[in-house]
SERO-4910 file (N, C-alpha, C, O; in steps of 0.05 Angstrom, whole numbers):
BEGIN
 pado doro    nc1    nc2    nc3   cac1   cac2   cac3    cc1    cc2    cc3    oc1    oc2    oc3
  Unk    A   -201   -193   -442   -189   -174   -424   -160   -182   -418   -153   -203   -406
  Unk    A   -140   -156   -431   -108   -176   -418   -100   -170   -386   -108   -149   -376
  Unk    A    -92   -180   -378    -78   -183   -356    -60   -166   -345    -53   -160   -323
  Unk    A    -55   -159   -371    -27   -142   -363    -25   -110   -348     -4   -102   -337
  Unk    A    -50    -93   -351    -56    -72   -331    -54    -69   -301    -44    -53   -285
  Unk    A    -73    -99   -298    -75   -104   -271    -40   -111   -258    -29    -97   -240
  Unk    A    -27   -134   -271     -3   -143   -269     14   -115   -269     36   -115   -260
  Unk    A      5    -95   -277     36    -81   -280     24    -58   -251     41    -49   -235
  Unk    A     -4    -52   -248     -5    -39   -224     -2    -55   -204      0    -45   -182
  Unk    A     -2    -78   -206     17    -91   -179     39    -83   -171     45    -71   -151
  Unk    A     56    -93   -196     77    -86   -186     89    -59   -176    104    -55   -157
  Unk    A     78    -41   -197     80    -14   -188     65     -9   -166     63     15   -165
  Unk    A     52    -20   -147     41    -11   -124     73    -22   -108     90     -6   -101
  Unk    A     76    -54   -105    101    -65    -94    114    -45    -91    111    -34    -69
  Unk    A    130    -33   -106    150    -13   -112    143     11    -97    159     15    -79
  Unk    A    123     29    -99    104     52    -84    112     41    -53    125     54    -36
  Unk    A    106     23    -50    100     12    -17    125     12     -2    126      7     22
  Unk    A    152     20    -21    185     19    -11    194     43    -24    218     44    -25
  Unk    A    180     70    -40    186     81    -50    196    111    -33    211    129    -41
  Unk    A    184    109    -10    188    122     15    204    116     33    210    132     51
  Unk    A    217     90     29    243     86     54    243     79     73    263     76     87
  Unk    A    198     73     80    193     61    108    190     28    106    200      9    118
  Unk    A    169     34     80    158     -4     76    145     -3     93    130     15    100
  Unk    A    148    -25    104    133    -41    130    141    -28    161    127    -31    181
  Unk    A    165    -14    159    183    -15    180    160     14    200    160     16    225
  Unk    A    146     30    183    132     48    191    102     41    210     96     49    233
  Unk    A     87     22    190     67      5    206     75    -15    229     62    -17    250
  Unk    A     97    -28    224    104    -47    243    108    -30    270     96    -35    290
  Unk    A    133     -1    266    130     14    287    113     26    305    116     37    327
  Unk    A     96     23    290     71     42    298     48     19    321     36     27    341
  Unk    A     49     -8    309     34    -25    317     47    -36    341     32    -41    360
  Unk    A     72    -42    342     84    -49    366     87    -29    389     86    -34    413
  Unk    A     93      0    376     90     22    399     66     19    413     64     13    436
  Unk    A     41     27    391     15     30    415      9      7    431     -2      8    453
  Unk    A     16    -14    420     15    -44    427     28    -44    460     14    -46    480
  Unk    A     57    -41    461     77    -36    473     61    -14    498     60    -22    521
  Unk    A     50     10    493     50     26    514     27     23    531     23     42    546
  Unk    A     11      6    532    -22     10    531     -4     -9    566     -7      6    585
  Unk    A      6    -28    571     11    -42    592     18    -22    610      9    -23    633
  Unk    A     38      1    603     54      9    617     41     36    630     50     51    647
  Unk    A     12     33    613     -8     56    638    -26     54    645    -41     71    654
  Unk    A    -31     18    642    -69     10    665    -44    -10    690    -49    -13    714
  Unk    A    -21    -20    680    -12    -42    698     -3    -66    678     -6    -65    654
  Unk    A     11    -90    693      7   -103    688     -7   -135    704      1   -159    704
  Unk    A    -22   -125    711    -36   -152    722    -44   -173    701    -61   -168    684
  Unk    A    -33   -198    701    -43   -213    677    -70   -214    678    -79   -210    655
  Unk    A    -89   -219    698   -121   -226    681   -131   -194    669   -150   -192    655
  Unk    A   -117   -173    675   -123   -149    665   -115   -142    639   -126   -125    625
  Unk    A    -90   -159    631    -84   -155    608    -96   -174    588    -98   -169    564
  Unk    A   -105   -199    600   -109   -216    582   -143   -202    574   -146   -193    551
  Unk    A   -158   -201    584   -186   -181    590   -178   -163    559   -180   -173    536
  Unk    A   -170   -139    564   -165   -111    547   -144   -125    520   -147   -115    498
  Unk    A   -128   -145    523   -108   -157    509   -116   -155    478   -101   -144    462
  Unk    A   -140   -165    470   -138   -163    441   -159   -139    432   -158   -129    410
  Unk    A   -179   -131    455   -186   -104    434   -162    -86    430   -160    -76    407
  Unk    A   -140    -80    450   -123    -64    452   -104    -70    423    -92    -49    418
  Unk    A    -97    -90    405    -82   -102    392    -94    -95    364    -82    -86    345
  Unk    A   -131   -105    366   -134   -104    345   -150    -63    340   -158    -49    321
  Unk    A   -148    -62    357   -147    -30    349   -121    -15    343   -120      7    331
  Unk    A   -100    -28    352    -68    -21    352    -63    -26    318    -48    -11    306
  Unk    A    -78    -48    305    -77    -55    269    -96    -33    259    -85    -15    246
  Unk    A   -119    -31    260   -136    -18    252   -117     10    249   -105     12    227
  Unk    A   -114     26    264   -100     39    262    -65     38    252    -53     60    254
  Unk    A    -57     26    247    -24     16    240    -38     15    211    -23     15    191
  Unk    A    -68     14    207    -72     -2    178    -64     35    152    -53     40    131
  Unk    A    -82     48    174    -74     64    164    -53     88    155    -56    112    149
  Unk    A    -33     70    158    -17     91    160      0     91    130      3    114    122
  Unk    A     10     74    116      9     78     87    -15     80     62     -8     79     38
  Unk    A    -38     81     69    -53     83     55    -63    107     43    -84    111     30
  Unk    A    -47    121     47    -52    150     33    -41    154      4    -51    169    -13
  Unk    A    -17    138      0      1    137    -25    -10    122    -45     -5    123    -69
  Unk    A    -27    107    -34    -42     83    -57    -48     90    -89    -39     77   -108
  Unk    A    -64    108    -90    -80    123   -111    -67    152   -122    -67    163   -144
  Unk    A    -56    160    -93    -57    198   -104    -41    197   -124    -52    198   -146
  Unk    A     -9    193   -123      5    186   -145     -8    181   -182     -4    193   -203
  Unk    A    -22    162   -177    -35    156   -201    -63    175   -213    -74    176   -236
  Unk    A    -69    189   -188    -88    212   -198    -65    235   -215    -71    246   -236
  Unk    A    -39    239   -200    -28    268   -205    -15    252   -230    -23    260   -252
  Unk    A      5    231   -232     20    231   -253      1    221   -282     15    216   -301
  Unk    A    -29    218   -289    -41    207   -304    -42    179   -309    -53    172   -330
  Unk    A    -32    157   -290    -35    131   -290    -62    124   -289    -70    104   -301
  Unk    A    -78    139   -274   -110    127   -265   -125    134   -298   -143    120   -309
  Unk    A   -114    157   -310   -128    159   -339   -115    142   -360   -121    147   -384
  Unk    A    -95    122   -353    -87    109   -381    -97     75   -368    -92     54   -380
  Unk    A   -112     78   -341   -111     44   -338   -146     53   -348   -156     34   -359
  Unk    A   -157     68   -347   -183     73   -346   -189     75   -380   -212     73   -387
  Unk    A   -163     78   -406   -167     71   -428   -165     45   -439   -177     36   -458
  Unk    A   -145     33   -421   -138     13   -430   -157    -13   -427   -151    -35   -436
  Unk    A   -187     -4   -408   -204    -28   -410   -202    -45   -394   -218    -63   -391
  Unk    A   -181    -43   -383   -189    -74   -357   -202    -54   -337   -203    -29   -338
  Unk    A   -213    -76   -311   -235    -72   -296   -221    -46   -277   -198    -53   -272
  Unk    A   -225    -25   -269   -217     -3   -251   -220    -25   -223   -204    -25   -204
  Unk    A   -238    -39   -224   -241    -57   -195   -221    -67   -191   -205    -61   -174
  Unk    A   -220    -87   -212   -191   -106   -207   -157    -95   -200   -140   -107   -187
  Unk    A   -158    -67   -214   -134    -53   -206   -132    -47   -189   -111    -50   -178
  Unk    A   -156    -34   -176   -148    -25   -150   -145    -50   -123   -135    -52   -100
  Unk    A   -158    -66   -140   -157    -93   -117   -133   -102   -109   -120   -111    -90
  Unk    A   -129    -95   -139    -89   -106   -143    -71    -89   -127    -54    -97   -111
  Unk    A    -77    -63   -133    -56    -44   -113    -60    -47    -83    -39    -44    -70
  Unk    A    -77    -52    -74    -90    -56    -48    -78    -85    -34    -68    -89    -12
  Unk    A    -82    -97    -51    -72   -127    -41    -39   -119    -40    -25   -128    -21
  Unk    A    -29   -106    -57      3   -101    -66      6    -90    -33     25    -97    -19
  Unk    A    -11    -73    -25      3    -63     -1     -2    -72     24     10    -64     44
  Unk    A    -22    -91     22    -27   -112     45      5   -120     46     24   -115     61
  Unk    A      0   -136     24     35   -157     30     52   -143     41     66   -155     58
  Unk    A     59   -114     36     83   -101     42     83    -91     69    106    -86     77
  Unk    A     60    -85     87     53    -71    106     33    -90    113     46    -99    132
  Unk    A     19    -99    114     -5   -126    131      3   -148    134     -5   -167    147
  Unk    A     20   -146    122     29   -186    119     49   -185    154     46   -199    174
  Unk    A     66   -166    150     89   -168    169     70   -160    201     73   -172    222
  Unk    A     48   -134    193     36   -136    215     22   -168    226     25   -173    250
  Unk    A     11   -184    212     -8   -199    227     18   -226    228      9   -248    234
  Unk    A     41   -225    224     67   -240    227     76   -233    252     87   -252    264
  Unk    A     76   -210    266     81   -201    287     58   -200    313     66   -199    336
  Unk    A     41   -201    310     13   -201    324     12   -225    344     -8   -224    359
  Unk    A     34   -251    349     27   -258    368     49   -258    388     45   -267    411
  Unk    A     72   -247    382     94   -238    402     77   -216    411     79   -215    435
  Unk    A     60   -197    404     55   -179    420     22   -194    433     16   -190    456
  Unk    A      7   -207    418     -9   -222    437     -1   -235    457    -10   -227    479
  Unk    A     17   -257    456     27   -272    481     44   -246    509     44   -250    533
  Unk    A     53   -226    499     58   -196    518     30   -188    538     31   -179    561
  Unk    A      4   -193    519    -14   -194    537    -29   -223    544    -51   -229    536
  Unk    A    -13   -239    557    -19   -258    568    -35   -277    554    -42   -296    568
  Unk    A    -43   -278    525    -53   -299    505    -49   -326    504    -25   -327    509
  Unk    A    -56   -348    501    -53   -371    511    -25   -375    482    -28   -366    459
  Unk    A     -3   -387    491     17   -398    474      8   -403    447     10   -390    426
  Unk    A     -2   -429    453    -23   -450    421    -43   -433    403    -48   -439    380
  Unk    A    -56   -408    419    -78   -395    402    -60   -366    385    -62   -356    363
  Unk    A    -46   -362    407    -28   -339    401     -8   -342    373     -7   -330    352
  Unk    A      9   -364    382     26   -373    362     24   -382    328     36   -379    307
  Unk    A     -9   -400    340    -26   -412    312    -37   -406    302    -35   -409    277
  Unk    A    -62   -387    315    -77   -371    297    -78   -345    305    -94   -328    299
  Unk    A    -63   -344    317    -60   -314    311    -53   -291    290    -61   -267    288
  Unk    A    -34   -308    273    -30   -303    245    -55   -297    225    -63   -278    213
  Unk    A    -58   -313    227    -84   -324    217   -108   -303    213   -115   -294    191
  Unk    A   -117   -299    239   -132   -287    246   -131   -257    239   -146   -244    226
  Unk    A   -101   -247    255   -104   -222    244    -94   -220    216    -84   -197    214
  Unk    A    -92   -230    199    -81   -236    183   -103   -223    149   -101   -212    127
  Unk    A   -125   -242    173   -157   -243    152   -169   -208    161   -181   -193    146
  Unk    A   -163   -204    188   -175   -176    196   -163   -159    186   -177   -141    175
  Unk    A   -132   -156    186   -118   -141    163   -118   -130    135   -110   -109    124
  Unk    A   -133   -154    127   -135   -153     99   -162   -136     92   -162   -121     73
  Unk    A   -182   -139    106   -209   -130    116   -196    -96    120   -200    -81    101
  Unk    A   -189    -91    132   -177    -62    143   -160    -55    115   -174    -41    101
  Unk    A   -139    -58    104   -133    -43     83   -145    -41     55   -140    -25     37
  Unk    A   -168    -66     58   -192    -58     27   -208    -35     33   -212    -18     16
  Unk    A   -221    -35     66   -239     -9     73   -227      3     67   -234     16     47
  Unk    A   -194     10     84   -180     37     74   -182     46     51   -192     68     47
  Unk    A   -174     32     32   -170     31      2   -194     49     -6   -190     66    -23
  Unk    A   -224     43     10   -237     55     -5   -236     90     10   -250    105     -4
  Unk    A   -228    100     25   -220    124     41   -200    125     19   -206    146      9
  Unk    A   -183    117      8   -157    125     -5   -169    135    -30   -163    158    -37
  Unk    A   -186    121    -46   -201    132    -66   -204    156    -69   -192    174    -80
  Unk    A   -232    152    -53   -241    183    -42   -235    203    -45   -246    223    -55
  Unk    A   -205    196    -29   -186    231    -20   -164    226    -39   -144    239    -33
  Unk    A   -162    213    -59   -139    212    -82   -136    241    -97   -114    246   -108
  Unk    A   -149    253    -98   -143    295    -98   -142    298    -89   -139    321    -97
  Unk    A   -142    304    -48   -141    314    -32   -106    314    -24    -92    294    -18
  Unk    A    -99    336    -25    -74    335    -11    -68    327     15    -79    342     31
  Unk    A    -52    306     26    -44    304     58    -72    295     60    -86    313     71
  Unk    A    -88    270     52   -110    265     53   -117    247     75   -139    237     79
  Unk    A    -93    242     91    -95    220    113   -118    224    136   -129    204    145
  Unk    A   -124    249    146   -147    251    159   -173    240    144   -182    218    151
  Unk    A   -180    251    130   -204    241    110   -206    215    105   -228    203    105
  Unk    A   -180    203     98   -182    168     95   -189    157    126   -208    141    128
  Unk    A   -175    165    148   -182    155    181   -216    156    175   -230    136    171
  Unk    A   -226    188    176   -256    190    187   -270    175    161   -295    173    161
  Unk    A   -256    164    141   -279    143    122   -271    125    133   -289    117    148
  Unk    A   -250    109    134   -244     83    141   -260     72    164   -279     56    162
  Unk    A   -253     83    188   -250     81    212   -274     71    222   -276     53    238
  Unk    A   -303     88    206   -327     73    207   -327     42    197   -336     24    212
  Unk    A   -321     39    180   -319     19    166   -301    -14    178   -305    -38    171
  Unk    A   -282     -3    196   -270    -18    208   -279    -32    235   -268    -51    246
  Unk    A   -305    -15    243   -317    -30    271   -324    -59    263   -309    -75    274
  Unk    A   -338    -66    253   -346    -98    245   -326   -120    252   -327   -137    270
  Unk    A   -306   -115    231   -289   -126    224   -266   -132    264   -260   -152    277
  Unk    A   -262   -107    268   -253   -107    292   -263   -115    311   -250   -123    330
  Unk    A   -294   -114    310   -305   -130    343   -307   -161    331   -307   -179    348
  Unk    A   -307   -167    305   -317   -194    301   -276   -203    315   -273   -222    331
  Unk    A   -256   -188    306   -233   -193    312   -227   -203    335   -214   -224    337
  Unk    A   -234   -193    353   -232   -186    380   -244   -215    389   -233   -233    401
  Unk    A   -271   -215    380   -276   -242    392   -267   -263    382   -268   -283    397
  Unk    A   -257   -266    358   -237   -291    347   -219   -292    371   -217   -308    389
  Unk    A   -207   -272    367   -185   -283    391   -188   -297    418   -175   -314    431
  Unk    A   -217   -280    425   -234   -291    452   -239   -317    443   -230   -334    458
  Unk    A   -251   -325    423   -269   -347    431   -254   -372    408   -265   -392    398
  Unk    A   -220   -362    404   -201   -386    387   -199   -404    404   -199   -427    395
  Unk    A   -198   -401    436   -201   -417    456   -215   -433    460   -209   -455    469
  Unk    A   -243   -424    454   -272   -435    459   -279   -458    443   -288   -479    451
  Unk    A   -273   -450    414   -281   -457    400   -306   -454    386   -319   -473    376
  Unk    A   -314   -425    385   -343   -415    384   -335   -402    354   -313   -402    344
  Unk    A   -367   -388    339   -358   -384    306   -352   -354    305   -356   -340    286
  Unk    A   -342   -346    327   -331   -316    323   -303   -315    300   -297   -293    290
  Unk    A   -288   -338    293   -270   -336    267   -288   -331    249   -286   -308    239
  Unk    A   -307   -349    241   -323   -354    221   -336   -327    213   -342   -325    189
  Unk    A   -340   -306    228   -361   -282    228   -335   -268    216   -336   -261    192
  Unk    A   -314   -264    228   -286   -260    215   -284   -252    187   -285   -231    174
  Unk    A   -279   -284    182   -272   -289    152   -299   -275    133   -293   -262    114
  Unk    A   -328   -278    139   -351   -275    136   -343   -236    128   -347   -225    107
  Unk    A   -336   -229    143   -334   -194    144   -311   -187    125   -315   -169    109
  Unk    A   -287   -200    126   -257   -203    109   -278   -209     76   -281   -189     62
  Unk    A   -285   -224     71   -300   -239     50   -314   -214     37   -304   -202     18
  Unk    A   -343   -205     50   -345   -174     45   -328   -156     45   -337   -137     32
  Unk    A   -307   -152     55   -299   -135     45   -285   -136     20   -289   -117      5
  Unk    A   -268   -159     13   -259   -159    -15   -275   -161    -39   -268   -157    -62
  Unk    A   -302   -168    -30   -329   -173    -57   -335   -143    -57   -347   -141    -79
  Unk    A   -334   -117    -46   -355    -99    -40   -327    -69    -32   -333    -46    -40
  Unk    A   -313    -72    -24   -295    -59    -27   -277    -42    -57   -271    -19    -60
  Unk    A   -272    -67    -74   -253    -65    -95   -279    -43   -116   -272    -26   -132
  Unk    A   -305    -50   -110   -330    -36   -131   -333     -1   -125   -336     17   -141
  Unk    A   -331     -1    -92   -328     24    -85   -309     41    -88   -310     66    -89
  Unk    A   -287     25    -92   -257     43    -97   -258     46   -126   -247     67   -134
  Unk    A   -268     29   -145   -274     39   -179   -285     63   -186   -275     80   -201
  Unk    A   -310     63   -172   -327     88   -171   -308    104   -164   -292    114   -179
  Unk    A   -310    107   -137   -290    130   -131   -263    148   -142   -255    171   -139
  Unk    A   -253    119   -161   -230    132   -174   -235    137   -203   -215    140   -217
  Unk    A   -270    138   -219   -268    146   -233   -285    178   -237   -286    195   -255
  Unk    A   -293    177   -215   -304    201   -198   -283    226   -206   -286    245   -220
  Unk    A   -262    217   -193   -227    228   -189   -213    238   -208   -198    257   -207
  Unk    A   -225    215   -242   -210    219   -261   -226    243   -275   -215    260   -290
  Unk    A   -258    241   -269   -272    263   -287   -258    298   -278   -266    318   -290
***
């Protein structure tokens, strides 16, 4: 099997992910806004914020996750890319894993880079915020744009398919987000709510990349 299918829909995802003029700059906005407004209409009392602080954050990604994930696939349904990687014999899994991952970096990476200036905003301890906070959402991120990925599939003929990818994803993202939530709760503790984390991130990249194959050869018939 050569390499070179998967390698070149990388890069051509890279490229896709700046081909619009937002990049990152669209998710990042989006994540720091809802992030940003949620204080400014319960209060700010610190044990109130610290309390609501990371479901509010990691539902603020979940949602930020989706917001380029519509472009992933459709492109390659309309221009015939999905029917010449689908001759060419390498794994439909692996490509899409590739494009998926391509748009983590471009749009997830910067989100879970940013995640603890707006954690420490809700009162997050310095050392957990600063250290693993990255980290953390980092692994939940990645978890959230493979689910998407498989919503992106899906609706890869659907025009303006972004609703359809939300109501698939969105199920798919509870796990991942409460196991989130308590990482951040219990990075303090020291309890295995990371571990359940990485555990859900893990599934999703084993079990994700299989569903988005199907789906996109579903697409091509």
């Amino acid at each position: 099997m050569s390499p070179k299918p998967i390698l070149s829909a990388f890069r051509q995802a890279l490229s896709e992910s700046w081909a619009g003029g937002a990049g990152a700059l669209l998710p990042l906005g989006f994540f720091a806004g809802a992030a940003v407004l949620v204080p400014l209409g319960i209060g700010t009392e610190p044990g109130m914020l610290r309390a609501v602080g990371p479901g509010i954050l990691w539902v603020s990604l979940a949602l930020s996750s989706l917001v380029t994930l519509e472009r992933i696939f459709q492109a390659d349904v309309e221009d015939g890319a999905l029917d010449l990687w689908l001759q060419a014999g390498a794994p439909v899994s692996a490509i899409a894993a590739a494009k998926t991952f391509a748009h983590w970096l471009t749009a997830g990476l910067p989100l879970a880079l940013m995640s603890p200036v707006l954690a420490l905003m809700f009162q997050a301890e310095a050392g957990i915020g600063l250290l693993t906070g990255p980290l953390i959402y980092g692994l939940g991120g990645l978890a959230f744009f493979f689910w998407g990925g498989v919503g992106a599939a899906l609706s890869a003929t659907v025009r303006r398919g972004g609703l359809l990818i939300a109501l698939i994803a969105l199920p798919l993202y509870v796990p991942t987000a409460i196991f989130g939530s308590m990482a951040m709760r219990g990075a303090a503790l020291g309890d295995t709510a990371p571990l359940l984390l990485a555990a859900s991130t893990l599934f999703a990249l084993a079990a994700a990349p299989f569903a988005m194959a199907a789906a996109l050869r579903l697409a091509a018939d």
